[in-house]
Structure formats: C-alpha cells, structure tokens
C-alpha positions in Angstrom: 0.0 0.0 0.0 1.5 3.4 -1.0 -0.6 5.8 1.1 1.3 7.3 3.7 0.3 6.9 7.3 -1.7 10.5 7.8 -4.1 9.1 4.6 -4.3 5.5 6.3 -5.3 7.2 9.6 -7.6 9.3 7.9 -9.4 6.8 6.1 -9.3 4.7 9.1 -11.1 7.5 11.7 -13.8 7.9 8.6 -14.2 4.2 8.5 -15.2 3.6 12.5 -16.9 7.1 12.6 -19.1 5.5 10.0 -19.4 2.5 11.6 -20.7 4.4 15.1 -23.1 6.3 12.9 -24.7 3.3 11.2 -24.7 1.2 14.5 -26.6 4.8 16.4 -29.2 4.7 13.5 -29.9 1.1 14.0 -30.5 1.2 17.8 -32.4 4.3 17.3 -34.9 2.6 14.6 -35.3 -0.3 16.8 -36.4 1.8 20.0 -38.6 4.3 17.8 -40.4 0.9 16.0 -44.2 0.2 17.6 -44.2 -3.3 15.5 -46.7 -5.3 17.1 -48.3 -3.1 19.4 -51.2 -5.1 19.4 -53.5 -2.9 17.6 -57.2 -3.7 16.3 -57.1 -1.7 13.8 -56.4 -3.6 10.7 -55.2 0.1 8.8 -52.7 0.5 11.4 -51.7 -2.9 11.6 -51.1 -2.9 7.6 -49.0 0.1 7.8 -47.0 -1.2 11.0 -46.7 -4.8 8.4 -45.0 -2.3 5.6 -43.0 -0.2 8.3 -41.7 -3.4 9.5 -40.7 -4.4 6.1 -39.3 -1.5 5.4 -37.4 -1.6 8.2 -35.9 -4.8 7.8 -34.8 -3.8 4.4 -32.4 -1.1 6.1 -31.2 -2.9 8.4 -29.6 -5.6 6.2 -28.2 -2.8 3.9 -26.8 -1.2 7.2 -25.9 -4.6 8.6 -23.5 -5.5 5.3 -22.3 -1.9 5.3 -21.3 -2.6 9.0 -20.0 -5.9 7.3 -17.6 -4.0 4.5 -16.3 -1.8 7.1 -15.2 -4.1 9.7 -13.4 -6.2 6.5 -11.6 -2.8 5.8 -10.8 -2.2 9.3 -9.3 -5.7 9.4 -6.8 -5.3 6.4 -6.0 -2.4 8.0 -4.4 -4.3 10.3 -3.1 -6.7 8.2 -1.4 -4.4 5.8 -4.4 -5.4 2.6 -6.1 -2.5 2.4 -6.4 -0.7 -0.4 -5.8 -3.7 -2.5 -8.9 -4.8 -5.1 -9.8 -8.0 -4.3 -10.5 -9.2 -8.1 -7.5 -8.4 -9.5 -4.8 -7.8 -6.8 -4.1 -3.8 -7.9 -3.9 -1.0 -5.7 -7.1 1.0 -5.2 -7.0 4.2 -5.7 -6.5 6.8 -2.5 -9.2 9.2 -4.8 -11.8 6.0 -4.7 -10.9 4.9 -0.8 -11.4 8.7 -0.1 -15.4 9.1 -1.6 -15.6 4.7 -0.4 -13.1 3.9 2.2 -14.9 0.1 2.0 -14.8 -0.7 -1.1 -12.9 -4.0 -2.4 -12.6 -3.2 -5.7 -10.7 -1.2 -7.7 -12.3 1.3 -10.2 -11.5 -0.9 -13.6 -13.0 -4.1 -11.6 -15.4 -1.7 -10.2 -16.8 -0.5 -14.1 -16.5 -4.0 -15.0 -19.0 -5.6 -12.4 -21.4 -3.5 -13.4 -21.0 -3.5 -17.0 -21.6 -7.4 -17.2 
C-alpha cells in the first residue's frame, strides 16, 4: 500500500466514525419501532406490516455496510487495504477517499457493473 500513514489514519477514523453512525441509526430505529403493538385496527396494523418491512430492508443494507467496514478495518491491520480484491491492484486513494470500504478497484469496479 502506498498511502502514507496520515491518509491511512484518515481513512481509518472515517471508516469507524461511519461504523458508530450506522450502529446509532440502528438502535435508534429499533427503539422508535411500535411493531406489534397489538393494535385492532387492521389500517394500522397494515401500515406497522409495511414499516416493519421496510425496516428490515435497512437494516440488512446497514448490517453488510457494517459488514464491508469491519473487512476494511481488518486489512488495516493486516497491511491489505487498499488492495482490489479481483485483480490484486492498488485501489486508488481518490476511490478509498469518496468509499473507504470498497474491495474493488475502479477498472473491476466498471466491469462488475458492465456485465
């Protein structure tokens, strides 16, 4: 990895500040939620059904974000970060700066989602 240790650092802080804010939004959804409040109302119970739903949709997006970052985190540690994980090349500090998680270079980036 050729970033120097101020832009490792840097990405690193972003990386767990992230993290907290993610984990803070999913605590907070779960205390806000009324799912199952045991109401007669079959209106209110169809819109609690489709909050829930909803809900549950987030959270797995927020759960493998959560995922990516604690992968990133780790080859911190290990001295792989910043290395695309399809073709072995560096990623790009520009790229890590606007996604410090991503695995992927930009060329294997383009090329996922060309295919």
């Amino acid at each position: 990895m050729s970033f120097s240790n101020e832009q490792t650092e840097e990405l690193k802080i972003r990386l767990l500040e992230e993290k907290k804010k993610i984990l803070s939004h999913l605590k907070d959804a779960k205390k806000e939620s009324t799912f199952g409040g045991g109401s007669e109302d079959l209106e209110e119970e169809g819109d609690e059904t489709e909050e829930f739903a909803n809900y549950l949709g987030v959270e797995q997006i927020e759960e493998d974000a959560i995922h990516d970052i604690d992968i990133a985190l780790d080859k911190i540690i290990t001295g792989a970060y910043g290395i695309c994980e399809q073709c072995g090349k560096e990623i790009s500090y520009e790229l890590l700066s606007i996604r410090p998680e991503s695995k992927l270079c930009k060329e294997c980036k383009l090329a996922e989602h060309s295919i």
